[in-house]
C-alpha positions in Angstrom: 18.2 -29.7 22.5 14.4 -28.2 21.9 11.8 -30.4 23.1 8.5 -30.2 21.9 7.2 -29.3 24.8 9.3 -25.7 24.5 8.3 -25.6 21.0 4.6 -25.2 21.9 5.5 -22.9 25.1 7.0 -20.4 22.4 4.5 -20.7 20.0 2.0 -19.9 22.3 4.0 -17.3 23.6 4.7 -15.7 19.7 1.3 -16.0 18.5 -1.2 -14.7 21.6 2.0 -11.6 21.4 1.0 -11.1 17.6 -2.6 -12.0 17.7 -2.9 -9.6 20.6 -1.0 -6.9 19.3 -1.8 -3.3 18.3 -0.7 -3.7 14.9 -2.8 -7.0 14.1 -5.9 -5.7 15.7 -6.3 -2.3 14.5 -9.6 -2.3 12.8 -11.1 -5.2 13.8 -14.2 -6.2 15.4 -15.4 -9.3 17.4 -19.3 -9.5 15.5 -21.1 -12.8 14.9 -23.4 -13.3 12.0 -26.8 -14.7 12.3 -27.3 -16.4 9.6 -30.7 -16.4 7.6 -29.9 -18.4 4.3 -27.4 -21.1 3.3 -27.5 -21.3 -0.8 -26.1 -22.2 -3.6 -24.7 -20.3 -6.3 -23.3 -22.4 -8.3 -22.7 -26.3 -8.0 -19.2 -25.5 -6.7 -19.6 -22.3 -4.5 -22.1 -22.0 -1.8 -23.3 -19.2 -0.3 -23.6 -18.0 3.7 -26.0 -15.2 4.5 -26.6 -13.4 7.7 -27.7 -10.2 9.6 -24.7 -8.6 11.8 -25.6 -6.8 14.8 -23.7 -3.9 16.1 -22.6 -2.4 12.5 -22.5 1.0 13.8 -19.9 2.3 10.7 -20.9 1.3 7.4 -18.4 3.0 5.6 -15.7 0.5 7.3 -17.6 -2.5 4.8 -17.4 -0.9 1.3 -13.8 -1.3 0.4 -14.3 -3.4 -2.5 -12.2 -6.4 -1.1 -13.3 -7.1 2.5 -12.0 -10.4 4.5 -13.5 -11.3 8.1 -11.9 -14.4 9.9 -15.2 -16.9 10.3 -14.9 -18.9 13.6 -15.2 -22.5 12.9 -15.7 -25.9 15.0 -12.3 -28.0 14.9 -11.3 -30.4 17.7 -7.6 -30.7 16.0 -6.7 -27.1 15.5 -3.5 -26.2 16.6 -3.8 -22.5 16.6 -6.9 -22.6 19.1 -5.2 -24.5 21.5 -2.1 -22.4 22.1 -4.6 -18.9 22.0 -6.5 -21.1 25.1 -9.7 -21.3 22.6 -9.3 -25.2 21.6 -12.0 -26.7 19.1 -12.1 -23.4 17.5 -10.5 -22.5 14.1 -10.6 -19.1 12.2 -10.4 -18.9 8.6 -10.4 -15.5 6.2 -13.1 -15.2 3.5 -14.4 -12.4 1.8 -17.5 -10.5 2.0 -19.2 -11.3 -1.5 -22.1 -8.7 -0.8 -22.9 -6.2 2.2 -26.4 -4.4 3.0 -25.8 -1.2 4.5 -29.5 -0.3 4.8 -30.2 -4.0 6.9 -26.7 -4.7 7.6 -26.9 -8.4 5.9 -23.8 -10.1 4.9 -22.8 -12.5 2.5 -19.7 -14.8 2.0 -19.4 -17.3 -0.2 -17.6 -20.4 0.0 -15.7 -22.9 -2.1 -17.6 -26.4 -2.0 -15.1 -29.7 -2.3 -15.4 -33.0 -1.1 -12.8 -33.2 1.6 -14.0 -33.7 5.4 -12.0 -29.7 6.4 -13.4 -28.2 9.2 -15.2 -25.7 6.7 -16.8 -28.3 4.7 -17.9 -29.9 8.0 -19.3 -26.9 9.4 -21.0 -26.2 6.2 -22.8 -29.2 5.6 -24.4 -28.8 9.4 -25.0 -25.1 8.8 -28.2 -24.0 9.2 -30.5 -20.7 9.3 -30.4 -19.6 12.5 -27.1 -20.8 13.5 -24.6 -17.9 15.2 -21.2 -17.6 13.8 -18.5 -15.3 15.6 -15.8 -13.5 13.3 -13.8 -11.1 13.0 -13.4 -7.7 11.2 -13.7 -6.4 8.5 -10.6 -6.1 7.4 -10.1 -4.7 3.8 -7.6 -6.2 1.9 -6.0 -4.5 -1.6 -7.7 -3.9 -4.7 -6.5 -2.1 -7.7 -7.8 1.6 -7.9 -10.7 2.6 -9.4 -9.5 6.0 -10.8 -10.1 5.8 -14.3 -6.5 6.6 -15.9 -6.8 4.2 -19.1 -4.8 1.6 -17.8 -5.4 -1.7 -18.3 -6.5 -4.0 -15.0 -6.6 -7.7 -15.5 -7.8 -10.2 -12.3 -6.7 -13.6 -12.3 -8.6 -15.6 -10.0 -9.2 -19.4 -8.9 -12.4 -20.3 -7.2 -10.9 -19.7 -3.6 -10.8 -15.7 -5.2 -13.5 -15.7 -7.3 -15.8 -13.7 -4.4 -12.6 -11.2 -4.0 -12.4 -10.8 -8.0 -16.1 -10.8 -8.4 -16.8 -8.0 -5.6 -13.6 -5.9 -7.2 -15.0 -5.8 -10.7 -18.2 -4.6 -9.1 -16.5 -2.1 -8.1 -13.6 -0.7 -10.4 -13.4 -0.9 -14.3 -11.6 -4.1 -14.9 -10.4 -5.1 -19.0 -10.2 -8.8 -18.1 -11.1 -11.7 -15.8 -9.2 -15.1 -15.4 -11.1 -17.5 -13.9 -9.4 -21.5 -12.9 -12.7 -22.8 -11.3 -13.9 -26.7 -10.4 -16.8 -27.6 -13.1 -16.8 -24.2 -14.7 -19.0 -24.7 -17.6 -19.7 -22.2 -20.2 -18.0 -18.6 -19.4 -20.6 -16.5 -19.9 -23.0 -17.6 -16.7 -20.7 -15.7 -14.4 -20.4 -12.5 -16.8 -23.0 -11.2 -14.0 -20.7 -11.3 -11.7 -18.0 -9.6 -13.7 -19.8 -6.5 -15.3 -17.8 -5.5 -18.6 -15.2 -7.6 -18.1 -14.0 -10.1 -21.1 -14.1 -13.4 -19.2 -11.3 -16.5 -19.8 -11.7 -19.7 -18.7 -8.1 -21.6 -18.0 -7.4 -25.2 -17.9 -8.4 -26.2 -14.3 -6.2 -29.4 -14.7 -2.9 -27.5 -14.6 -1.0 -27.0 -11.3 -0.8 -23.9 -12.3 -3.5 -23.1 -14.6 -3.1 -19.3 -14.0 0.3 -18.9 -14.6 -0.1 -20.7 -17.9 -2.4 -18.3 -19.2 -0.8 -14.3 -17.7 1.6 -14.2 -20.7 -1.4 -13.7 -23.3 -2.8 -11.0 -21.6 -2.3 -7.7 -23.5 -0.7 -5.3 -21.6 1.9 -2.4 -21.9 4.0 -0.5 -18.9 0.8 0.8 -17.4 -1.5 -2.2 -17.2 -2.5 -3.4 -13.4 -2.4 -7.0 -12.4 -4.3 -8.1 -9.8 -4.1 -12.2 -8.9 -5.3 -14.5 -6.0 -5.4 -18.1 -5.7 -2.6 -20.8 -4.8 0.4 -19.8 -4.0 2.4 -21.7 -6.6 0.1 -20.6 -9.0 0.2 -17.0 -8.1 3.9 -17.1 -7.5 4.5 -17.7 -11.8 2.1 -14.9 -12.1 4.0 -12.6 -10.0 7.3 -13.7 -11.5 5.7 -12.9 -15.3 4.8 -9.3 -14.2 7.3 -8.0 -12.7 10.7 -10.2 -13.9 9.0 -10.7 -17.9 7.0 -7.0 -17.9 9.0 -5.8 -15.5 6.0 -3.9 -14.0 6.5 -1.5 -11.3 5.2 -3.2 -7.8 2.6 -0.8 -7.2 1.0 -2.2 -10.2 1.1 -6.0 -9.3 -1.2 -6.9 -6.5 -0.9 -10.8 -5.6 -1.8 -13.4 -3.3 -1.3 -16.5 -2.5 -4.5 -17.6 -0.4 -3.5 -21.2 0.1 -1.0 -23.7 -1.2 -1.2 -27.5 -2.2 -0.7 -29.6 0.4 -0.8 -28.0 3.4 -3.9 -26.7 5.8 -5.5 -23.5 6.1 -3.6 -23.7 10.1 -0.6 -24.4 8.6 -0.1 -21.6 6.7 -1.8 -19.0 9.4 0.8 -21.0 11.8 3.7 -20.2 9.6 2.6 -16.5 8.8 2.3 -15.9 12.8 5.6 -17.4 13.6 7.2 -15.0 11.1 5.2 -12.2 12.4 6.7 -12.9 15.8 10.1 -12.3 14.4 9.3 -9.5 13.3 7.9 -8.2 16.2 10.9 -9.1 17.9 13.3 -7.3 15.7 11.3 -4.4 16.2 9.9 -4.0 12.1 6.1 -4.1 11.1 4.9 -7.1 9.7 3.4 -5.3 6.8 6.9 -5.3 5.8 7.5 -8.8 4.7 7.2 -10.7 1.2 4.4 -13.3 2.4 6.2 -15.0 -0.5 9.6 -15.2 1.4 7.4 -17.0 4.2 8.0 -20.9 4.2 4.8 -22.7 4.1 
């Protein structure tokens, strides 16, 4: 019989192993942004901007889809107390905007009415304040070799600063956007420079899915799709089962689900990196799909 008492033992055993290993830490960096504005952007997306200290490779932040794991205030977080830092949660966002000339930074972050640790730690933020993270690490984005292809993004407003920093970046055909209060399409076509914008119904549980089939595309279009995992997992299923797209030319994530907490899901993906570890195979080899979360 397991108690829970061994339960925690190996957790805290399997994630400090994977946390700690070579494999997750290559590349990273332990920085802390001091941060100078706190903004809005738009009603539904705030944004967080500091200087970083210490930036002594710039080339290392100008992949077009950067993440860095923000250090957050939680008393509750699981995660923090079996890695011996309790009241301390990390969550991944992406770098919206990076100054290479003053080494400023800028995330931006989802606004929604729940009590999170993020939407705590926002409403308290201040310039001035000091938070730790780390990275950068760059995450994928479709190519920007200019071959004729087609590259569509779908995107919900957890992905819109990965989608916006990526079409700022690579010559994209087409932008979905599933976003809170979205208003009229054309205010973010800054954001997505020669892109053709479309809006989808944010009241669907899976507004993104709904839409991927009207897309135009042939064997050599590129998807590229972030958002909740649900959602992102009918996308997937339309371009490659449907199309029948090769999987070099589907990029998609699932960056959270309905239902669950941001520590739930890291908890789950480190547990599954442990067996992996254990089995001696790199982590980088599993369907994050496959992953029960």
């Amino acid at each position: 019989m397991n108690h829970p008492t061994d339960r925690t033992t190996q957790d805290a055993r399997d994630v400090t192993s994977v946390l700690n290993s070579t494999e997750h830490r290559k590349g990273l960096s332990e920085l802390v942004l001091d941060v100078t504005s706190v903004s809005r952007r738009y009603p539904w997306l705030a944004r967080v901007t500091g200087h970083v200290a210490g930036i002594t490779d710039t080339t290392a932040w100008e992949h077009p889809n950067l993440a860095v794991r923000l250090a957050v205030p939680d008393p509750g977080d699981e995660i923090g107390a079996l890695t011996g830092q309790p009241d301390t949660c990390r969550r991944v966002y992406t770098i919206a905007e990076f100054d290479r000339r003053s080494s400023t930074v800028a995330v931006d972050i989802v606004v929604h009415g729940s009590d999170s640790p993020m939407m705590c730690w926002l409403r308290d933020l201040v310039p001035g304040d000091r938070v730790p993270f780390a990275g950068p690490r760059p995450h994928p984005a479709p190519s920007g070799v200019s071959d004729g292809r087609r590259i569509h993004l779908l995107a919900d407003g957890s992905a819109y600063p990965a989608a916006s920093a990526i079409a700022r970046a690579v010559p994209v055909d087409t932008v979905t956007l599933a976003l809170p209060d979205a208003g009229p399409a054309d205010r973010y076509s800054g954001d997505f420079p020669g892109a053709t914008l479309h809006l989808a119904d944010n009241s669907s549980p899976t507004p993104l899915a709904d839409v991927v089939a009207s897309l135009p595309s042939d064997g050599s279009s590129a998807f590229w799709a972030a958002g909740e995992r649900e959602d992102i997992r009918g996308v997937r299923h339309h371009c490659l089962r449907t199309l029948r797209l090769p999987k070099e030319q589907v990029q998609v994530f699932g960056y959270w689900r309905r239902g669950r907490t941001g520590t739930q899901a890291d908890l789950a993906r480190l547990r599954a990196a442990a067996t992996y570890q254990a089995e001696g195979r790199s982590f980088s080899e599993a369907d994050d799909f496959d992953i029960e979360i």
